[in-house]
Short mmCIF file of the C-alpha atoms (twelve columns), coordinates in Angstrom:
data_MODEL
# 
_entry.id   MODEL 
# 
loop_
_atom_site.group_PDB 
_atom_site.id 
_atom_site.type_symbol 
_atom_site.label_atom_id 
_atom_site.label_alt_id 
_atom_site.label_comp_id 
_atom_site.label_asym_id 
_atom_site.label_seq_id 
_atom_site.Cartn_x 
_atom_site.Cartn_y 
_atom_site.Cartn_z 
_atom_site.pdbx_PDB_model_num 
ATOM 1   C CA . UNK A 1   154.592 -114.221 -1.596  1 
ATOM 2   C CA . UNK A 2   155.892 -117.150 -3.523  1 
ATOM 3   C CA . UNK A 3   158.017 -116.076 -6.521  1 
ATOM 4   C CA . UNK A 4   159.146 -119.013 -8.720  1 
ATOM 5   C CA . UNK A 5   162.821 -118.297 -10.550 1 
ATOM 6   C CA . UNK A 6   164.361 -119.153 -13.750 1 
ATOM 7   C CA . UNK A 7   167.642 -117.764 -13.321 1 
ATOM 8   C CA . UNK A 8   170.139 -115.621 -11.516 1 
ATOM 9   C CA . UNK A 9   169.999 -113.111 -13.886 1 
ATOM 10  C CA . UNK A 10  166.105 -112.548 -13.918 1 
ATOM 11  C CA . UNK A 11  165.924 -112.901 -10.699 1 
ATOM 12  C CA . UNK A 12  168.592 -111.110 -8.935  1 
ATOM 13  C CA . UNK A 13  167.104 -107.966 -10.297 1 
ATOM 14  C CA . UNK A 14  163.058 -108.902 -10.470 1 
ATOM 15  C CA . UNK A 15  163.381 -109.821 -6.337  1 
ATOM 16  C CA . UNK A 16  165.032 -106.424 -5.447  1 
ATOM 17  C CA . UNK A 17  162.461 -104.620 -7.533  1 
ATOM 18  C CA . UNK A 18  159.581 -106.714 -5.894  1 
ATOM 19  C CA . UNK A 19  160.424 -105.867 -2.460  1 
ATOM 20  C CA . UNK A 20  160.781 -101.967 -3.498  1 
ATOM 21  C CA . UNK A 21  157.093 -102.706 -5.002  1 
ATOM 22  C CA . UNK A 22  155.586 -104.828 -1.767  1 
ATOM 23  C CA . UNK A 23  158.274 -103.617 1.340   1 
ATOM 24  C CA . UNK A 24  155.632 -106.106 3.684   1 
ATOM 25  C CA . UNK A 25  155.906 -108.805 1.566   1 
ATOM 26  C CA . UNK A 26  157.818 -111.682 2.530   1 
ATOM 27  C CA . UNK A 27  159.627 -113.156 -0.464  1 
ATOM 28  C CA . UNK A 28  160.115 -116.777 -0.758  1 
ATOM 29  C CA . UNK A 29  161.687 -118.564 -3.702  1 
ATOM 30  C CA . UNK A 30  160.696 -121.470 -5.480  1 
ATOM 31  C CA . UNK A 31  163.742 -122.859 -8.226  1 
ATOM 32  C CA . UNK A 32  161.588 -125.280 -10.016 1 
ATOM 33  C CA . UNK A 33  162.729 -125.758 -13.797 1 
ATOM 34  C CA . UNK A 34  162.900 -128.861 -15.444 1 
ATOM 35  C CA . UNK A 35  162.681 -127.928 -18.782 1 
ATOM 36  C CA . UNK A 36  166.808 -127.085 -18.570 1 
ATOM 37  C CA . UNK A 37  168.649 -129.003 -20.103 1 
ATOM 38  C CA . UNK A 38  171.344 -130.911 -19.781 1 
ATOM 39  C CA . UNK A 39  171.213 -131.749 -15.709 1 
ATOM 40  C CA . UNK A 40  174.561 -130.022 -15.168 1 
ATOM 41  C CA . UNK A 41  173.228 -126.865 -16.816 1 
ATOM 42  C CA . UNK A 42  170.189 -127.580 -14.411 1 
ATOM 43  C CA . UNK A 43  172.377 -127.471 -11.236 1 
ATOM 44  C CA . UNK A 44  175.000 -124.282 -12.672 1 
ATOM 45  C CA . UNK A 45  171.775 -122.094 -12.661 1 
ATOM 46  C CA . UNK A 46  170.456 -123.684 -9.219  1 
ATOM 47  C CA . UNK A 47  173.925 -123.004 -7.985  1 
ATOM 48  C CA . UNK A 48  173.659 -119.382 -9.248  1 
ATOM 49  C CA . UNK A 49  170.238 -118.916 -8.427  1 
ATOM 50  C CA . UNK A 50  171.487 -119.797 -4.303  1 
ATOM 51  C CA . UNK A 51  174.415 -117.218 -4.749  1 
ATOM 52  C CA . UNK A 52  171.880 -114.676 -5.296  1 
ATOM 53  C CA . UNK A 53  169.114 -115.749 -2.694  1 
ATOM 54  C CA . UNK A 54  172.288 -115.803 -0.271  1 
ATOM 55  C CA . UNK A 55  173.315 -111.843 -1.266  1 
ATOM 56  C CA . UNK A 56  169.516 -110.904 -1.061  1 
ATOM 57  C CA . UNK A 57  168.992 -112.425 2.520   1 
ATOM 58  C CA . UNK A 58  166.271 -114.621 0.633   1 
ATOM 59  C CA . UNK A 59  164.579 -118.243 1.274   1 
ATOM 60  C CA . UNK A 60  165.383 -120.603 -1.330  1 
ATOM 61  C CA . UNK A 61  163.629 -123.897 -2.693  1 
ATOM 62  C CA . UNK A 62  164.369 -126.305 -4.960  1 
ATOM 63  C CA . UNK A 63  162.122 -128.266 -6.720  1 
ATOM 64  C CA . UNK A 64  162.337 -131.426 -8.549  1 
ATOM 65  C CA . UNK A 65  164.097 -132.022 -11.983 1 
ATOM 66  C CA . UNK A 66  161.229 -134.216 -13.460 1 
ATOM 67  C CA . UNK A 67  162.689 -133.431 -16.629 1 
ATOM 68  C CA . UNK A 68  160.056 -136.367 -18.476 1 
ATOM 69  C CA . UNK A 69  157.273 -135.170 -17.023 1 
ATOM 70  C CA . UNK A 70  158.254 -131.881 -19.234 1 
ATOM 71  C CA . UNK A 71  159.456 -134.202 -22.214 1 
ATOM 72  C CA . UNK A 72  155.955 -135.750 -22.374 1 
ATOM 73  C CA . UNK A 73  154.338 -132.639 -22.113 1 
ATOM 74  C CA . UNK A 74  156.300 -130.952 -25.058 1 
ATOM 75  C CA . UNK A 75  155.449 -133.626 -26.761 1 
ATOM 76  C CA . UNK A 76  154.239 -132.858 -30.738 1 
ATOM 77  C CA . UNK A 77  155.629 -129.187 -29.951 1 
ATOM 78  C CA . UNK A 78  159.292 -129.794 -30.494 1 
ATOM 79  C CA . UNK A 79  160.082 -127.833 -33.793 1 
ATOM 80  C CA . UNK A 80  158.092 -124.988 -32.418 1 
ATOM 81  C CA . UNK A 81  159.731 -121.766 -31.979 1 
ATOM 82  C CA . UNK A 82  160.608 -119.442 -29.332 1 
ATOM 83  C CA . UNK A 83  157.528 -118.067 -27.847 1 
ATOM 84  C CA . UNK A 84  155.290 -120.277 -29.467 1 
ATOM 85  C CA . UNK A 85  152.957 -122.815 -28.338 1 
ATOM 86  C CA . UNK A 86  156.171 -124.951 -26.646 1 
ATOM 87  C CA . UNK A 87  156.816 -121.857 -24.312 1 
ATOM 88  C CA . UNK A 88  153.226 -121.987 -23.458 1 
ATOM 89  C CA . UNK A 89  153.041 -125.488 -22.421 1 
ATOM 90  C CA . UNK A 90  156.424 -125.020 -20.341 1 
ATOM 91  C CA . UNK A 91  154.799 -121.802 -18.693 1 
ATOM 92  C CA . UNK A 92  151.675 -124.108 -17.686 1 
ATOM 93  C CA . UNK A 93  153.570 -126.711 -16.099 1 
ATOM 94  C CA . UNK A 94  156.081 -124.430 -14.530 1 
ATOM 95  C CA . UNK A 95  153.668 -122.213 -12.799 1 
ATOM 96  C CA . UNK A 96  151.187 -125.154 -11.870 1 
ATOM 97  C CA . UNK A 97  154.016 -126.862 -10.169 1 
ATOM 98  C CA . UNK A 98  154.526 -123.234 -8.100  1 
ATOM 99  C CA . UNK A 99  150.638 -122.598 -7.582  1 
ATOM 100 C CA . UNK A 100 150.821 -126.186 -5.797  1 
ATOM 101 C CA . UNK A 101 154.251 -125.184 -3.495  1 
ATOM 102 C CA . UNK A 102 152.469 -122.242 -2.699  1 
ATOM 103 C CA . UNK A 103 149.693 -123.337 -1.682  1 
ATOM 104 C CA . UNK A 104 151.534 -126.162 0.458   1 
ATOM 105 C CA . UNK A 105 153.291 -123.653 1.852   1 
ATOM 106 C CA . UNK A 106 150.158 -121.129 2.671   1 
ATOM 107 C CA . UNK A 107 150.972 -119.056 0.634   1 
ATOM 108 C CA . UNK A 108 148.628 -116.757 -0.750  1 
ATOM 109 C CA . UNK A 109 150.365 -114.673 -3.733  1 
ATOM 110 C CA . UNK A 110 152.765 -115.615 -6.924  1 
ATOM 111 C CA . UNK A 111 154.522 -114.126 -8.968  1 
ATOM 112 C CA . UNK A 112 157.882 -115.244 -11.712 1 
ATOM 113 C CA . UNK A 113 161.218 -114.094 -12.319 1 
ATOM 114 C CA . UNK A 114 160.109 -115.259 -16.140 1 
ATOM 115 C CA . UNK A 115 158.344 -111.704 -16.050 1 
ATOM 116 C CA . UNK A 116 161.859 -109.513 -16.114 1 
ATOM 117 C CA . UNK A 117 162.965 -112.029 -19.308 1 
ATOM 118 C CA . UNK A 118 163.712 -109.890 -22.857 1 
ATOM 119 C CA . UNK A 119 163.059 -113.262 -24.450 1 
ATOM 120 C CA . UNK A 120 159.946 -114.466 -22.851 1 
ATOM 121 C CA . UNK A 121 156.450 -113.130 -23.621 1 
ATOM 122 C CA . UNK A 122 154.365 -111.675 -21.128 1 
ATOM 123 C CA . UNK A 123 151.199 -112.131 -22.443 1 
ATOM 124 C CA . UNK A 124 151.793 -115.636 -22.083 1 
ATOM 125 C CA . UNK A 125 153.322 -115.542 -19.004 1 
ATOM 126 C CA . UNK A 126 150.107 -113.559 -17.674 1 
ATOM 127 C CA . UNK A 127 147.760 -116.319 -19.408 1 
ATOM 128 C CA . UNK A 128 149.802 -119.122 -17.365 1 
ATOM 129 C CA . UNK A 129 149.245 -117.215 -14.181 1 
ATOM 130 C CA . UNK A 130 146.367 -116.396 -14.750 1 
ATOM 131 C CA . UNK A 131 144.897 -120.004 -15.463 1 
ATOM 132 C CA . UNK A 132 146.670 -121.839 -12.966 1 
ATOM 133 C CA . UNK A 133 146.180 -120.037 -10.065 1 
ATOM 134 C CA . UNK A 134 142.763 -119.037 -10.693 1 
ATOM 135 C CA . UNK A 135 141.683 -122.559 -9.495  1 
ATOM 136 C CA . UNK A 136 143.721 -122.757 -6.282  1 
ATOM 137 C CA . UNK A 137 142.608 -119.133 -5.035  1 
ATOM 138 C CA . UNK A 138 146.127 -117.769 -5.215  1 
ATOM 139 C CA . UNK A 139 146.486 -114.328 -6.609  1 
ATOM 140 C CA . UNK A 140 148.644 -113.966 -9.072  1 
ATOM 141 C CA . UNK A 141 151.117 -110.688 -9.863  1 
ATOM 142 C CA . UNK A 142 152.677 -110.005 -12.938 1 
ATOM 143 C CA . UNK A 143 154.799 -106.601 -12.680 1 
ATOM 144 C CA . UNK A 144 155.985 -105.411 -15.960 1 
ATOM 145 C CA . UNK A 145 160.395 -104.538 -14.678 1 
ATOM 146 C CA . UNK A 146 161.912 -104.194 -18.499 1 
ATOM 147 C CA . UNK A 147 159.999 -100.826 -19.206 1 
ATOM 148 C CA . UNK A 148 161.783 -98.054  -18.579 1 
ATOM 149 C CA . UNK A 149 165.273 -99.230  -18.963 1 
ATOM 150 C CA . UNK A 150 164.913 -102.275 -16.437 1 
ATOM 151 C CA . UNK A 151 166.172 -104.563 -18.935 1 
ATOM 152 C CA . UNK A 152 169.842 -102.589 -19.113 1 
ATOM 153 C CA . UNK A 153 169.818 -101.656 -15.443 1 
ATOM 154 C CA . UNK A 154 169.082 -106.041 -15.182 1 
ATOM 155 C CA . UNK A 155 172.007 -106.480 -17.125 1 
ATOM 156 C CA . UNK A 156 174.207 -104.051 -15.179 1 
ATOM 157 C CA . UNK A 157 173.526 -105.780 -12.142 1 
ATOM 158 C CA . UNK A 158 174.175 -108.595 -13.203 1 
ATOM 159 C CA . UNK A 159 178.076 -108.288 -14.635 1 
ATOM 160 C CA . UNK A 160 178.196 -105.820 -11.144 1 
ATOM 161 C CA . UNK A 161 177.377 -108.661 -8.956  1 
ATOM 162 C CA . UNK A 162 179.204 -111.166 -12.236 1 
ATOM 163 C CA . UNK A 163 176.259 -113.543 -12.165 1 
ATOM 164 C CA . UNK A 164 176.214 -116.392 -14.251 1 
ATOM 165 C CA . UNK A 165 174.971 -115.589 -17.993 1 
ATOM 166 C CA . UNK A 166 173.706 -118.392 -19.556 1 
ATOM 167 C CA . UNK A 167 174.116 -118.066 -23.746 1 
ATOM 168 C CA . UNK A 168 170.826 -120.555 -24.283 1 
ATOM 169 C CA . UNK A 169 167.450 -120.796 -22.502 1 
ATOM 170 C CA . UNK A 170 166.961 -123.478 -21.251 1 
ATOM 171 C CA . UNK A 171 165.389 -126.139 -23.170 1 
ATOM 172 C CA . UNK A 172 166.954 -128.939 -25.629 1 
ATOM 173 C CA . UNK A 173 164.918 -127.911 -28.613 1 
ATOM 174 C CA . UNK A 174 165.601 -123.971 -28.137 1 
ATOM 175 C CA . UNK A 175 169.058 -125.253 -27.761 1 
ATOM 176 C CA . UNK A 176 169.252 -127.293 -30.906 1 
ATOM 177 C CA . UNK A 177 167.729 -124.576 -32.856 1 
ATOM 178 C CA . UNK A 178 170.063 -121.896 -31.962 1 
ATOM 179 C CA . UNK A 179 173.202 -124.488 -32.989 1 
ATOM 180 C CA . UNK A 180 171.167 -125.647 -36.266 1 
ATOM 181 C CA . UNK A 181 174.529 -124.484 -38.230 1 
ATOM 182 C CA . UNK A 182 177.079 -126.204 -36.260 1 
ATOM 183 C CA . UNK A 183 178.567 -129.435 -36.984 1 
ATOM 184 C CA . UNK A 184 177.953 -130.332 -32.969 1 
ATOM 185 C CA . UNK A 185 176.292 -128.378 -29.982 1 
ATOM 186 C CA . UNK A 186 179.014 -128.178 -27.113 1 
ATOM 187 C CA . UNK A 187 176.935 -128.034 -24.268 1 
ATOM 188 C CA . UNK A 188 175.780 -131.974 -25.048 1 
ATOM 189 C CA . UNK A 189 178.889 -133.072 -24.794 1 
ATOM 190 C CA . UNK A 190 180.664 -134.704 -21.667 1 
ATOM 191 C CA . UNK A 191 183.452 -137.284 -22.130 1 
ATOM 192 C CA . UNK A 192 182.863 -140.597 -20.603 1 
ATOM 193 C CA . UNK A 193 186.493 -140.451 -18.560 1 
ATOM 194 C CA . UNK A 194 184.410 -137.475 -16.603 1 
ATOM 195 C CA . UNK A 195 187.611 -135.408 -17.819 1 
ATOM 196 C CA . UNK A 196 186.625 -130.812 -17.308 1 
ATOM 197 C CA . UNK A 197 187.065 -129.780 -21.099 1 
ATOM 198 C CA . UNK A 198 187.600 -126.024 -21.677 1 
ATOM 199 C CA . UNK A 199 184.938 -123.893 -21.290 1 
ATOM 200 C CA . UNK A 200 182.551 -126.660 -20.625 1 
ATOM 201 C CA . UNK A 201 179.064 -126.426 -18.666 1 
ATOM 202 C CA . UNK A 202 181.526 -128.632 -15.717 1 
ATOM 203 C CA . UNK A 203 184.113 -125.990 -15.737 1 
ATOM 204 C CA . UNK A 204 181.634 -123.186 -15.602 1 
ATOM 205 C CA . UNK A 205 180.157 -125.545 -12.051 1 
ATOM 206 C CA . UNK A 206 183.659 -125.648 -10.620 1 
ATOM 207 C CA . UNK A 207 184.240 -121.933 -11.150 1 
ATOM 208 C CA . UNK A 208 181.187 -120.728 -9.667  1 
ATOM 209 C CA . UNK A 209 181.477 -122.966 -6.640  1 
ATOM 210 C CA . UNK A 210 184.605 -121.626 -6.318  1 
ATOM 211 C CA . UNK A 211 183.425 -117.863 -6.256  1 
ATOM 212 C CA . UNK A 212 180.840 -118.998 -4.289  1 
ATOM 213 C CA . UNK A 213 183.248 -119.985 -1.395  1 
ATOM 214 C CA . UNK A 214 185.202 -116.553 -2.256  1 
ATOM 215 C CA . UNK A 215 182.466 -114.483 -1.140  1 
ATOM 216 C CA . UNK A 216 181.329 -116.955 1.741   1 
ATOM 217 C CA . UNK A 217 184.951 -116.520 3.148   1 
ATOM 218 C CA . UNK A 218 184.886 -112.343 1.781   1 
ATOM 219 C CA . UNK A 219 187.819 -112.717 -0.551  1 
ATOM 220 C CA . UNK A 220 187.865 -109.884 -3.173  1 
ATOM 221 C CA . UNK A 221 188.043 -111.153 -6.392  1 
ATOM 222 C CA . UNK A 222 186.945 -110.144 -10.236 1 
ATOM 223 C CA . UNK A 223 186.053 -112.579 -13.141 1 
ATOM 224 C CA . UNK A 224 187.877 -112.075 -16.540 1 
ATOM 225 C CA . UNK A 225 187.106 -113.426 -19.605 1 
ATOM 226 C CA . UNK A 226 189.434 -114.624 -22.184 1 
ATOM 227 C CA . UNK A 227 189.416 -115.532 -25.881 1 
ATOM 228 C CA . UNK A 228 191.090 -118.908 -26.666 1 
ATOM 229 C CA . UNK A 229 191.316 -121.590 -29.475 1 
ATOM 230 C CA . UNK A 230 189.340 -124.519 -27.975 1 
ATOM 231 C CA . UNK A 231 189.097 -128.089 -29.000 1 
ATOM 232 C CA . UNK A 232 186.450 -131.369 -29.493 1 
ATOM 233 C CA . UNK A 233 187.032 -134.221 -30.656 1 
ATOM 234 C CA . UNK A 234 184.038 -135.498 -31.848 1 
ATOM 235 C CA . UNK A 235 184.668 -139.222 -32.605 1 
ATOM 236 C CA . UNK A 236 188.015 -141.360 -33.092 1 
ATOM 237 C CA . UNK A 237 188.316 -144.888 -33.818 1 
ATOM 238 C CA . UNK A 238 191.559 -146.974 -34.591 1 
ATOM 239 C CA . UNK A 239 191.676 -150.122 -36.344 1 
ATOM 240 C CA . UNK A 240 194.993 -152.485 -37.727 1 
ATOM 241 C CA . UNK A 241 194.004 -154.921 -39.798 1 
ATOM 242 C CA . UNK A 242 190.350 -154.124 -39.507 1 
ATOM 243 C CA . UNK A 243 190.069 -154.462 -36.004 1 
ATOM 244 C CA . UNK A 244 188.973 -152.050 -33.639 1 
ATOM 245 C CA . UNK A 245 192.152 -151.514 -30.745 1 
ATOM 246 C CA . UNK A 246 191.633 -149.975 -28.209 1 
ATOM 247 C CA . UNK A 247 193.269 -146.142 -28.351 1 
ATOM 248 C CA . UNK A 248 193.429 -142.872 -26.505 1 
ATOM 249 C CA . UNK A 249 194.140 -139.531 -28.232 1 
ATOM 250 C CA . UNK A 250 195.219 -136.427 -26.449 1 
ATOM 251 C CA . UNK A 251 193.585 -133.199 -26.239 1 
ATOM 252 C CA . UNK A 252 194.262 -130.897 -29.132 1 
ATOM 253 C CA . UNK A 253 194.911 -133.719 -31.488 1 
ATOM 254 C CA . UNK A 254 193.065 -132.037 -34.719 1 
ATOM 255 C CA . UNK A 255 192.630 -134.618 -37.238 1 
ATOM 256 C CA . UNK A 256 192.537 -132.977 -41.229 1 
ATOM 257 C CA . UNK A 257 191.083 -136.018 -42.732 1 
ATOM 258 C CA . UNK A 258 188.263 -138.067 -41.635 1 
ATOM 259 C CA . UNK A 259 190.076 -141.173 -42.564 1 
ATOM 260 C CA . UNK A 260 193.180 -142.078 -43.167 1 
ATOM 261 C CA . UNK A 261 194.964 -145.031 -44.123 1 
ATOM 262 C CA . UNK A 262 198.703 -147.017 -44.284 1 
ATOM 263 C CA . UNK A 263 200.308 -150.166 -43.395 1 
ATOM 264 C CA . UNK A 264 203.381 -150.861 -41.390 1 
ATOM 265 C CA . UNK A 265 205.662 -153.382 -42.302 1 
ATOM 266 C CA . UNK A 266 207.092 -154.137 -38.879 1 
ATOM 267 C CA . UNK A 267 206.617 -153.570 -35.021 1 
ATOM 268 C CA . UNK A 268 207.423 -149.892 -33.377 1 
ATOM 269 C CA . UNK A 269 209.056 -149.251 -30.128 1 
ATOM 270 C CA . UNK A 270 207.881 -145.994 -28.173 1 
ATOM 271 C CA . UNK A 271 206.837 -143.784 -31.136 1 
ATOM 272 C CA . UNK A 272 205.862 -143.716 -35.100 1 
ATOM 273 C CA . UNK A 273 205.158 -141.043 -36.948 1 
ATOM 274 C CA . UNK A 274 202.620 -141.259 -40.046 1 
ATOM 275 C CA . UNK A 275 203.134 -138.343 -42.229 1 
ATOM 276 C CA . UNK A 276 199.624 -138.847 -43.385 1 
ATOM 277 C CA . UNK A 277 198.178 -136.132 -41.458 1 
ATOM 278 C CA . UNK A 278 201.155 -135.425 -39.279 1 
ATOM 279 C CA . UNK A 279 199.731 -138.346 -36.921 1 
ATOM 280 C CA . UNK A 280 202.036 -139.456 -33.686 1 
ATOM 281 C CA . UNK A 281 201.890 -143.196 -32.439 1 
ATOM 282 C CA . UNK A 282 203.027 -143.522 -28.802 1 
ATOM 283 C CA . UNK A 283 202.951 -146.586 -27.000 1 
ATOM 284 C CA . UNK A 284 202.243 -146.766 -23.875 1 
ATOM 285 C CA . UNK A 285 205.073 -147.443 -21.640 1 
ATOM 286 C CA . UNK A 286 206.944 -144.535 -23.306 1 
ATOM 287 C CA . UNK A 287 203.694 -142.502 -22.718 1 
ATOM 288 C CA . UNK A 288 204.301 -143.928 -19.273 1 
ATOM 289 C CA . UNK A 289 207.518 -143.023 -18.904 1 
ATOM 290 C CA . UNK A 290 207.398 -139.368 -19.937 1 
ATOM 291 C CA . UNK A 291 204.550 -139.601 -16.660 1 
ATOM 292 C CA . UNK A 292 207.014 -141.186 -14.306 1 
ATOM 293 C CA . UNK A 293 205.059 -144.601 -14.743 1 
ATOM 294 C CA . UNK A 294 201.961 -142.987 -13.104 1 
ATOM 295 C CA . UNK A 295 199.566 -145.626 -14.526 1 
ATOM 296 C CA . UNK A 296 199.742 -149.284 -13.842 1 
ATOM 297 C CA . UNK A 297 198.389 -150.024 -17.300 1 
ATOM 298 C CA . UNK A 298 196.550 -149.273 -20.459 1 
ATOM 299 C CA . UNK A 299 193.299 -149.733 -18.751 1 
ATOM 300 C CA . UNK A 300 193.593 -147.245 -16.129 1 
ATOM 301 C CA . UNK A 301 194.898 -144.351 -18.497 1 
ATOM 302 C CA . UNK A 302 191.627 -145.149 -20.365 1 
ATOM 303 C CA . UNK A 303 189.670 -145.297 -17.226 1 
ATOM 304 C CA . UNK A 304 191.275 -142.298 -15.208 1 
ATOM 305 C CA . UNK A 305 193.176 -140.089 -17.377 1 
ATOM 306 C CA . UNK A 306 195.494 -137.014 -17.006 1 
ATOM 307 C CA . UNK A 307 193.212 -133.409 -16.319 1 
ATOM 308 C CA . UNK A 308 193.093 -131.634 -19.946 1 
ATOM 309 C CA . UNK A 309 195.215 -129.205 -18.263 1 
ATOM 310 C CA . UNK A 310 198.005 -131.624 -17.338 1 
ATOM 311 C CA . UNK A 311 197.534 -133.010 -21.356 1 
ATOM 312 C CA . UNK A 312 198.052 -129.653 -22.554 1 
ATOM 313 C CA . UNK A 313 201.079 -129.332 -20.464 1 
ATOM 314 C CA . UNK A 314 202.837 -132.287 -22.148 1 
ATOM 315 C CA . UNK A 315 202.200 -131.813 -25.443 1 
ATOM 316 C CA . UNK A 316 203.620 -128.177 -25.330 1 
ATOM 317 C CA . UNK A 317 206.735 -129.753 -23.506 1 
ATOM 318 C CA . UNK A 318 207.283 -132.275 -26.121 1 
ATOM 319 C CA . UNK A 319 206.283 -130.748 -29.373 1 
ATOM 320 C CA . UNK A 320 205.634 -127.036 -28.846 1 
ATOM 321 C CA . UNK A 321 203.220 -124.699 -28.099 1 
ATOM 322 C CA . UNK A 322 201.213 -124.387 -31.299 1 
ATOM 323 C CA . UNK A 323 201.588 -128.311 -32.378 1 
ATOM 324 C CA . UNK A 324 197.911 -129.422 -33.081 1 
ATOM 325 C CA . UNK A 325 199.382 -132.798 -34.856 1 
ATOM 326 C CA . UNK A 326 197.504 -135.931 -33.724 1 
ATOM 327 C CA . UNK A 327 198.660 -137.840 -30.581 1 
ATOM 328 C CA . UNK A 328 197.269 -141.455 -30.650 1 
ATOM 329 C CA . UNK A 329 198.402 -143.581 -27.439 1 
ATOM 330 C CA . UNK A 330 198.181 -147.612 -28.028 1 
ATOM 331 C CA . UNK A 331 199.086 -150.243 -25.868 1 
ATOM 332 C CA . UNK A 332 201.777 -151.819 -28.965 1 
ATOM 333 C CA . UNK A 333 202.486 -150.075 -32.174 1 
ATOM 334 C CA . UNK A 334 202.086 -153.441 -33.887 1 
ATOM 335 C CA . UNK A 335 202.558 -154.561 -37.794 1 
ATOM 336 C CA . UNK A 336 199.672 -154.127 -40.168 1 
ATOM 337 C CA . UNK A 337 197.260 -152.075 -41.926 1 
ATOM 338 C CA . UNK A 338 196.192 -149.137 -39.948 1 
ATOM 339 C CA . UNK A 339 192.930 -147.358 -40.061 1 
ATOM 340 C CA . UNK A 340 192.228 -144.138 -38.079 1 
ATOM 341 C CA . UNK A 341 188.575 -142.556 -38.623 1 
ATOM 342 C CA . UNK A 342 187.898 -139.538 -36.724 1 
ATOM 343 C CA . UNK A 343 186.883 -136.165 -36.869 1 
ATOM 344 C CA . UNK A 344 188.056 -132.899 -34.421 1 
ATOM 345 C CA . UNK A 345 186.961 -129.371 -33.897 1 
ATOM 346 C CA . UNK A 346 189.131 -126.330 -33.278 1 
ATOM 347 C CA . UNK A 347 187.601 -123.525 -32.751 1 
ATOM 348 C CA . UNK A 348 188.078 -119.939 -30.967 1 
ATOM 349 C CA . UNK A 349 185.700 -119.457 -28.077 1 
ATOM 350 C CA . UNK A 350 185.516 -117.542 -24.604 1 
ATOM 351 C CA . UNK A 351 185.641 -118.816 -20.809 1 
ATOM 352 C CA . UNK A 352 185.762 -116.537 -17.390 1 
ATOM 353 C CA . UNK A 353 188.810 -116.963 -14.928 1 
ATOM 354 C CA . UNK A 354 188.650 -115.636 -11.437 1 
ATOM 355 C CA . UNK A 355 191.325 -113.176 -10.828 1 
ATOM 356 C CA . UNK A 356 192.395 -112.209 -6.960  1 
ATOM 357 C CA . UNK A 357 192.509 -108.803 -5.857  1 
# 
């Protein structure tokens, strides 16, 4: 039996009650998803999904991302909402793409971890099965696993064996509906310097491959989570004398105002201090300095700069733990009339830490 999978989560529970349901079965998996969005989410609940297969002694594919071919089928359906006609398009596509694997395979039954979802609807689900495997002769099985309490005894399992819990579906417009009320959606956003921010979907990768390797190498271990005050900056741009300069600004540098002006009458060495919004001017050999001259120039601080982590670490040494002031690195604190329009986000959110035993 093919069974195609959404997500650890569903999964790691639907396959164990599957095999108690069809003990001569042999269960092969089929990861094929491309309605996930963004790609790094994509691979976090691949990598997830493998954990699991790997616990459950259970043979894993992956399928393609062909994330356009699900854009163009969406297509018109976009503001739709959960469990609507969208969900039924993505159900078709999804479980078309299986039928086909299966039957590559010789396969001659399917069945999806969608099934054991709380937010998916199995009438549609059954509809999509149904339909598209109808046509290829494969039979299709659509066990009902929430009744009876599955859904909490899913959920147990899952924070037993600390799977990865996603906080969205999947999709971009499910997504964007469910962060209609924020001023950005966090999951978009991935600095071009490639830098890990907190509690990012990147962070969330390197901590799972990480527990991954724990349990490959039988290291105990527990995840924790922990509440923090966490930080975007959502856009900064620096101009003197209406010229854009080129800038970098360090991580937890809240900016009050959206725009802020003043002029300086004469050239600054190292550091200046604007008391318009508490901002601090470095240049960058002192910036340099404080690293032990670890960059050769401007360029490569803006090309390859310091982990968040190490970023953090400075600030607190230099202006205290708690100091959210603005820290704007320039090549020359030069003469003229400075313009700085940007806007930050500080906010209190939640990440998991792996904890030794």
């Amino acid at each position: 039996m093919l069974v195609h999978i959404c997500c650890s989560v569903d999964s790691h529970f639907f396959l164990q009650e599957l095999k108690k349901c069809y003990p001569d079965e042999k269960l092969i998996t089929f990861f094929y998803d491309p309605n996930i969005h963004p790609y790094s989410e994509y691979e976090l609940r691949y990598l997830d999904v493998k954990r699991s297969c790997n616990k459950l002694k259970i043979k894993l594919y992956k399928g393609n991302y062909d994330y356009i071919t699900w854009l163009n089928a969406v297509r018109g359906y976009e503001d739709e909402p959960e469990k609507g006609a969208r969900c039924s398009i993505c159900f078709d596509l999804r479980i078309l793409k299986s039928v086909e694997f299966a039957k590559k395979l010789g396969e001659t039954k399917l069945t999806t971890t969608l099934l054991t979802s709380p937010k998916k609807d199995l009438k549609q689900l059954e509809e999509a099965l149904n339909k598209q495997c109808t046509s290829y002769g494969i039979k299709f099985i659509a066990p009902d696993f929430r009744k009876n309490g599955g859904t909490q005894r899913q959920f147990a399992l899952a924070k037993k064996d600390m799977l990865y819990h996603q906080n969205y579906c999947g999709c971009i417009y499910g997504l964007k509906k469910q962060k209609e009320n924020k001023n950005f959606i966090d999951e978009l956003m991935c600095p071009i310097t490639k830098q890990i921010l907190p509690s990012s979907i990147e962070e969330r990768i390197s901590l799972y491959k990480k527990v991954f390797k724990l349990e490959q190498k039988e290291i105990a271990f527990k995840l924790s989570r922990e509440k923090f005050l966490n930080y975007r900056l959502l856009k900064a741009l620096i101009k003197i004398d209406k010229k854009v300069v080129k800038s970098y600004i360090l991580f937890y540098s809240h900016f009050k105002n959206s725009y802020t002006k003043f002029s300086l009458e004469k050239d600054y060495e190292q550091v200046y201090m604007s008391f318009k919004d508490e901002i601090n001017f470095w240049d960058f050999n002192y910036f340099n300095a404080l690293l032990k001259n670890k960059f050769k120039d401007f360029n490569e601080l803006l090309n390859k700069p310091l982990k968040i982590k190490q970023e953090i670490s400075l600030r607190q040494r230099l202006l205290g733990t708690y100091n959210l002031s603005p820290i704007v690195i320039l090549d020359k604190i030069t003469k003229g009339r400075y313009e700085i329009l940007a806007q930050s986000e500080i906010y209190f959110d939640t990440r998991e830490k792996i904890i030794l035993i």
